[in-house]
N, C-alpha and C positions, 0 to 999 in steps of 0.2 A: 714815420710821422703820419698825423692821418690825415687826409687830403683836405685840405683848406684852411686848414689852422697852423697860425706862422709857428715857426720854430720858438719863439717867447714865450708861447702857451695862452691859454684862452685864460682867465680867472672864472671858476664856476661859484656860481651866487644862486643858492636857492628860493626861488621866492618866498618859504618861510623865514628866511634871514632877515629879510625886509619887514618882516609882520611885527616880528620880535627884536628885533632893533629899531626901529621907526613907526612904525605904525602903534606898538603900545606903549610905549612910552608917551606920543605923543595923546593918545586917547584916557590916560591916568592923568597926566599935565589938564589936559580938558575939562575930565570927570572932576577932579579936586577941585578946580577953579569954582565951576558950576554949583559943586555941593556947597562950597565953601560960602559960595553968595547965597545958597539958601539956608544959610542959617545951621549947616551941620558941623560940628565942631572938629578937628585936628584927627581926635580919634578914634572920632565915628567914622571920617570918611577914608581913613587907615583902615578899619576894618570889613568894608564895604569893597574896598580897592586891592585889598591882599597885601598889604605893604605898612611899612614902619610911618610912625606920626611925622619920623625925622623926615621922611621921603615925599609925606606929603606939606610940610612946611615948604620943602624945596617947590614943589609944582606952585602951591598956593603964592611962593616968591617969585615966581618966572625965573628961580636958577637953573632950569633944564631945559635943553635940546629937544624942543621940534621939528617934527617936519613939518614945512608950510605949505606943500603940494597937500596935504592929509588936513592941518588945522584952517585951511583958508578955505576946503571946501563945502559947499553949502550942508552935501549930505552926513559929511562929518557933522558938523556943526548941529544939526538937526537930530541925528541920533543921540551926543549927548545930551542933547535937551531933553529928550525925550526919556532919556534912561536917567538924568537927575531928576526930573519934576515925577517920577515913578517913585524913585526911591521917597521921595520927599512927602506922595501923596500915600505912600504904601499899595499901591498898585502893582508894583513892579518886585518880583528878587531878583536875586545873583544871577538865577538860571536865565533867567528872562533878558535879563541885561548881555548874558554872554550871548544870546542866542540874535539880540539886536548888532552886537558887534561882530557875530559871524558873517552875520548875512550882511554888512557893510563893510567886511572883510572881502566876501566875494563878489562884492560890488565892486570895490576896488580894482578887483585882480581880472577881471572881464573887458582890458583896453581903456583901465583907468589909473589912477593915480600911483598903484602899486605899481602894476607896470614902467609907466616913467622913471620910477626912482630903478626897480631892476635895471631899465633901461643902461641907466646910468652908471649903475656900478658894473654891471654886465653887456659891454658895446656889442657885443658879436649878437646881441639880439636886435639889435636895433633896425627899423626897416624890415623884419621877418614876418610882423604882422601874429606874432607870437602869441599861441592860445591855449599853453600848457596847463596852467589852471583851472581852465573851464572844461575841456576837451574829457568827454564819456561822464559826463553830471548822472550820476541813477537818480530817477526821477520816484523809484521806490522810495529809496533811503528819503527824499524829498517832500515826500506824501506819508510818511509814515511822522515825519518829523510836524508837518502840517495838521497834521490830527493831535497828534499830543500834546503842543502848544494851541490849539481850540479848547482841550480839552481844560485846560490848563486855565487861561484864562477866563470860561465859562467858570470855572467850578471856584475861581475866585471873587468873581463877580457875586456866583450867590451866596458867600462866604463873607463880603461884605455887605451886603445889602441888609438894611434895619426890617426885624420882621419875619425873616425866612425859618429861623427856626424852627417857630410854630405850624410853618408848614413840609417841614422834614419828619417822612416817618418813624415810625418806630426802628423797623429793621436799616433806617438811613436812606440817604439819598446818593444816586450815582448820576454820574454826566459821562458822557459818551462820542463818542465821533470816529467812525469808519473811511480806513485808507477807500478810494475809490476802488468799486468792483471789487469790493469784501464779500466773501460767501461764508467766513466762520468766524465765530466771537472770536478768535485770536487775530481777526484782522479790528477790531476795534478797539481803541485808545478808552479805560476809565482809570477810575481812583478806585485801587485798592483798600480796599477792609469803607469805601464808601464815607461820605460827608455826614458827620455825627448832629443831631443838637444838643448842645451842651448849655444848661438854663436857657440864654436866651441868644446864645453864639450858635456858629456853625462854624465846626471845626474839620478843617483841612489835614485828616492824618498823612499821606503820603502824594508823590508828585505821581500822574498818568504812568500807566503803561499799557500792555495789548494783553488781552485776554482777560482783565481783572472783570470782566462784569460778565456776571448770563444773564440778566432777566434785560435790562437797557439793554443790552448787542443783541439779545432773539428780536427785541421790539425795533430795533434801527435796522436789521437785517430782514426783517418781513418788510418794513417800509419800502428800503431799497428795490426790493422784487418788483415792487412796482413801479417808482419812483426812486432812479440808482441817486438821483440828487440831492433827496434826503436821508445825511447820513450821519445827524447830530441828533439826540434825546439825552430825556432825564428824567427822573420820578421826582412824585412829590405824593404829600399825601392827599386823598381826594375826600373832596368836601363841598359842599352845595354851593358853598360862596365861590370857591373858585372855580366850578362848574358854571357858575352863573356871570362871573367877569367874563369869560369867554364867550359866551353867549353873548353877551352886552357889546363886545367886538365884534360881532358877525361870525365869530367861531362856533361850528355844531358839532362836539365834544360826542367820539362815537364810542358807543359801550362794547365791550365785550367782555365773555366769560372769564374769572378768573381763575378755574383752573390752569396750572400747568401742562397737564398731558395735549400735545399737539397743541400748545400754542401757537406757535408758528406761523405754522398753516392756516389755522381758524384766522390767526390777523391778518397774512395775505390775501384769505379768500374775503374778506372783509373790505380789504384794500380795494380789491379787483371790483367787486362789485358796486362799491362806491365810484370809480374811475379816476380816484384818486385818492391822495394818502390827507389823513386828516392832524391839522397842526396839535389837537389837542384828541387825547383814548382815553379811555379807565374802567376801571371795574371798580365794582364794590365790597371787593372779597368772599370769604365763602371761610370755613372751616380749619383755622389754621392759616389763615392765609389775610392781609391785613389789605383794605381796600387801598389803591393806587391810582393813579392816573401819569400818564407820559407826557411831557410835551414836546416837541419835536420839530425837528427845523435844518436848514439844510448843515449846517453843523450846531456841536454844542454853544457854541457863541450866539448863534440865533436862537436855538433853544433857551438857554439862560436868557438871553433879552427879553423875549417873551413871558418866560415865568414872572422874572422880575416886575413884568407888568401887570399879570394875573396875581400875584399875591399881593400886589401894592393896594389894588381895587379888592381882594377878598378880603372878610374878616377872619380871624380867630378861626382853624377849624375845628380847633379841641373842645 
């Protein structure tokens, strides 16, 4: 027998049993209700939810079993709002949404609501002060996941924003955002094959990943050198008007060469001898090579903020 457990035996309850018996059901029950009031219909919000229309008539009827330690708490309560008024306003996908319930998942499991109901199926925890859950978090896997949702949400923002097209280059635009203390493009988050324009859209071909960009990762990695804080950029294409809303903000837009060979360096040493990293760079091209300018910010979220604001004030740059 092993020492301390009666002879009846202990019941072992994993606390993914909890997540997946209680906590999502009771999070579908939520999300249904939520979408329901805003107007989305039986089979929309079936397939938003992964589940049968029949399964959501049931939530939409309150025929289903919650947990009310999970549906009565604020920050429950708060993420679905948040993850229906997304869906609703198109702000928000799938990935986005799972990525709100993960992390209000380990919200949970951190001496909270998950917990108690463990608690409950499983006594012999109870009083242990129990920190299985959280206990050895890699704060890599953490930061790498932090970057690609920046990246993520930067690159949707200028995706929808009226206008941007016209300032996407030819070769496209990338957005970018570096895990902390990156030294090589494959430590920075972009979009693959880059944000196209299409007539007068801007199209989102694929979700982040690490290593999809050189030209944004050399120019956020020179940044860095300087200033490890700034570890978000993005291209656009450069043109007098948007040179000049910058300027009009108190921003002074620093040139440099655009060759390729030794970029890098030429931008750090650029960096350095300004004393600081400048929110907005560009060239003018050269030979093959089509005029750019960066803009840049402590991640892509900042970045894209900022564009957003220099294209709204630029006109036309074609």
């Amino acid at each position: 027998m092993v020492p301390g457990v009666e002879a009846s035996g202990m019941s072992l309850v994993l606390p993914s049993e909890i997540v997946v018996e209680r906590f999502l059901p009771t999070a579908r029950a939520m999300l249904a209700t939520a979408l329901d009031e805003r107007g989305f219909t039986q089979q929309e919000v079936a397939d938003r939810l992964g589940v049968t229309q029949a399964a959501v008539s049931q939530y939409v009827r309150g025929d289903v079993t919650v947990e009310s330690r999970f549906a009565e708490d604020e920050r429950m309560q708060a993420t679905v709002d948040r993850i229906a008024d997304g869906f609703a306003d198109g702000s928000m996908d799938g990935y986005e949404a799972l990525a709100e319930l993960l992390g209000l998942v380990e919200t949970f499991e951190d001496r909270g609501p998950i917990c108690a109901v463990h608690e409950d199926e499983m006594p012999a925890l109870q009083g242990m002060g129990c920190d299985l859950c959280v206990r050895g978090s890699d704060d890599t896997v953490i930061a790498e996941r932090e970057a690609l949702s920046a990246v993520r949400r930067a690159a949707r923002r200028l995706a929808n924003t009226q206008g941007m097209a016209t300032h996407v280059p030819n070769v496209g635009t990338n957005v970018g955002t570096a895990v902390p203390g990156a030294t090589d493009v494959t430590d920075v988050a972009a979009v693959p094959g880059r944000l196209q324009a299409v007539g007068s859209r801007v199209v989102l071909p694929a979700d982040p990943e690490f290593g999809a960009s050189q030209r944004v990762a050399t120019t956020i990695l020179a940044a860095m050198a300087v200033d490890p804080d700034t570890r978000g950029a993005l291209n656009l294409a450069t043109s007098d008007a948007l040179l000049d809303a910058a300027r009009e903000r108190g921003i002074d837009p620093v040139r440099f060469d655009a060759g390729y060979e030794d970029r890098a360096e030429r931008l750090r040493e650029q960096f350095r001898e300004r004393g600081a990293v400048p929110r907005v760079v560009y060239h003018e091209g050269a030979f093959g090579i089509e005029p750019i300018t960066y803009v840049l910010g402590e991640t892509a979220v900042e970045a894209a903020a900022l564009a957003v604001e220099l294209t709204g004030a630029a006109s036309d740059p074609r």
